[in-house]
C-alpha positions, -999 to +999 in steps of 0.1 A: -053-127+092-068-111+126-050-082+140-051-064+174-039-031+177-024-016+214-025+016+222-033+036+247-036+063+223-073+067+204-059+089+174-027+064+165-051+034+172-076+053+143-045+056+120-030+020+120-067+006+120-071+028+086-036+014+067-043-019+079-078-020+066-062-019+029-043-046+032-058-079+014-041-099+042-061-084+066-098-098+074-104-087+109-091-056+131-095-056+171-084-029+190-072-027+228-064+007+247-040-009+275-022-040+288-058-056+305-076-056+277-053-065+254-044-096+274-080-106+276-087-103+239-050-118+231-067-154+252-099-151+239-093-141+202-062-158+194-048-129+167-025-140+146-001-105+147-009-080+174+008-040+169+019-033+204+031+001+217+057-002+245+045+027+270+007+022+277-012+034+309-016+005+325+019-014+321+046-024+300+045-036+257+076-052+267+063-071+298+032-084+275+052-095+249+070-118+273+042-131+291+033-138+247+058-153+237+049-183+265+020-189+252+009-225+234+002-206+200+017-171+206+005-141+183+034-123+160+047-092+178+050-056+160+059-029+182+048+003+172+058+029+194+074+065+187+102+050+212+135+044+193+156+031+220+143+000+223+147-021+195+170-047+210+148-055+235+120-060+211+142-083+185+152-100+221+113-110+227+110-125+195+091-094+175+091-095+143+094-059+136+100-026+148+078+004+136+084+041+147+058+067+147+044+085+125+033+051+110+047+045+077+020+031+050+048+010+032+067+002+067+034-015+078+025-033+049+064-047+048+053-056+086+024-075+074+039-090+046+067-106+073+045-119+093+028-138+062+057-153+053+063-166+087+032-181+089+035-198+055+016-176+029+043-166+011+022-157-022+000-140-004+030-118+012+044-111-025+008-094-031+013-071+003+051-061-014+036-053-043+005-035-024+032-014-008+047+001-040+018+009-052+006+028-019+039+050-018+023+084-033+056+093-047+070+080-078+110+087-089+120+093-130+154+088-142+156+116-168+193+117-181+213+115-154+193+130-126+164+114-104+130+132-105+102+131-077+072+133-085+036+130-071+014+099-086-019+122-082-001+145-110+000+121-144-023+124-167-014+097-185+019+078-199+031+069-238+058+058-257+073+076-283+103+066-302+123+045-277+110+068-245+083+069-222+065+104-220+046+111-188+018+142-192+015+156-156-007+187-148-005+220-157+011+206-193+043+196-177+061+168-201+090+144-185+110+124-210+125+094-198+142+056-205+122+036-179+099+017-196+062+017-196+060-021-179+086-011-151+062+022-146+030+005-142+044-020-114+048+013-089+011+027-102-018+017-081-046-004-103-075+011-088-063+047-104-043+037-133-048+014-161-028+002-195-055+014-221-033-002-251-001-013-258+019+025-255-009+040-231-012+042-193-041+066-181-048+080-149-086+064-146-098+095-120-090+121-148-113+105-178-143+129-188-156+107-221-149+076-235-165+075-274-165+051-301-136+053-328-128+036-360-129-002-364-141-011-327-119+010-309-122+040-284-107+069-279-109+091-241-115+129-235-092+137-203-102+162-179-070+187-199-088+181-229-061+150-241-076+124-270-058+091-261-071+060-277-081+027-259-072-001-282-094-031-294-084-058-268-085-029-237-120-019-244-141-039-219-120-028-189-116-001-201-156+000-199-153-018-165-133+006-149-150+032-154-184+020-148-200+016-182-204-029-174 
């Protein structure tokens, strides 16, 4: 999907240009600081969705999206403005979302995923949902009956015990809970966390060793000094992950 990005403003241009350069759907990022270029690259490029501030230096979001939205093959419209007050108008001109500022990693990849489903790549969009989940840092517990907050970046690594899932954060803190492991590891991010065996999720940046173990499995050294084993049918990406194929 190509993307343009309005704004007149080069820091919030930088920041949408970095989530959006995440995000599978995306293969090619333009950027425009005002309403003349961004109508000249709009005719010339054709984008597909184009993130469009409302107040620029040189004219009016608003104005451009209607001039848009008569066009033969018009691009999807986000506004993405730190304007709150005019979200009518913009569902009026046919956008397809409204995004405040600061930008949201999980509100722009909902954006995306919208805009993918519009345009008929609904599988595609299922991915960017998912993508989204995993991107929120944050991850909630139910432990009894209170909710706990926690950071991602903080689990060592995750087991099952007895009918519960342990999760081994730093500093030797322990959280006991019901969720299961399978309805954990949807809301982890695969590039940092992996299922090592059947009970074991571990946090893939905080691995020191990985050494051979009876009857061709492994077992890993965390970075605490934890001994978690990697079972027979997780050993080769296991290996992958951390660089040893």
């Amino acid at each position: 999907m190509k993307v343009l990005i309005v704004d007149d403003e080069p820091l919030a241009r930088n920041e949408l240009h970095y989530l959006l350069k995440e995000n599978v759907l995306i293969n090619e990022i333009d950027e425009a600081n005002g309403v003349m270029m961004a109508d000249q690259k709009v005719n010339a490029n054709q984008p597909d969705l184009v993130f469009l501030d409302i107040k620029l230096d040189d004219g009016n979001g608003m104005a451009l999206a209607r001039r848009w939205k008569k066009l033969p093959q018009p691009p999807a419209i986000v506004f993405a403005t730190a304007y709150d007050n005019y979200a009518v108008d913009a569902f009026n001109e046919a956008a397809v979302d409204y995004i405040l500022k600061p930008f949201d990693p999980e509100r722009i990849n909902e954006a995306v995923a919208r805009v993918a489903k519009i345009r008929g790549t609904a599988d595609q969009a299922e991915n960017v949902a998912e993508q989204a989940a995993w991107q929120n840092p944050r991850l909630s517990i139910t432990i009894d009956d209170k909710t706990m907050v926690i950071q991602k970046r903080d689990i060592m690594y995750i087991e099952t015990q007895g009918g519960y899932t342990h999760l081994h954060l730093r500093n030797d803190k322990l959280l006991i809970s019901r969720q299961t492991l399978t309805s954990i590891a949807q809301l982890l991010n695969p590039r940092h966390f992996m299922r090592i065996h059947r009970g074991f999720i571990v946090n893939l940046d905080e691995i020191d060793e990985m050494q051979p173990s009876f009857n061709h499995t492994y077992e890993l050294t965390l970075k605490d000094g934890s001994k978690i084993p990697v079972s027979r049918s997780y050993v080769a990406k296991t290996k992958k992950a951390i660089g040893l194929q």
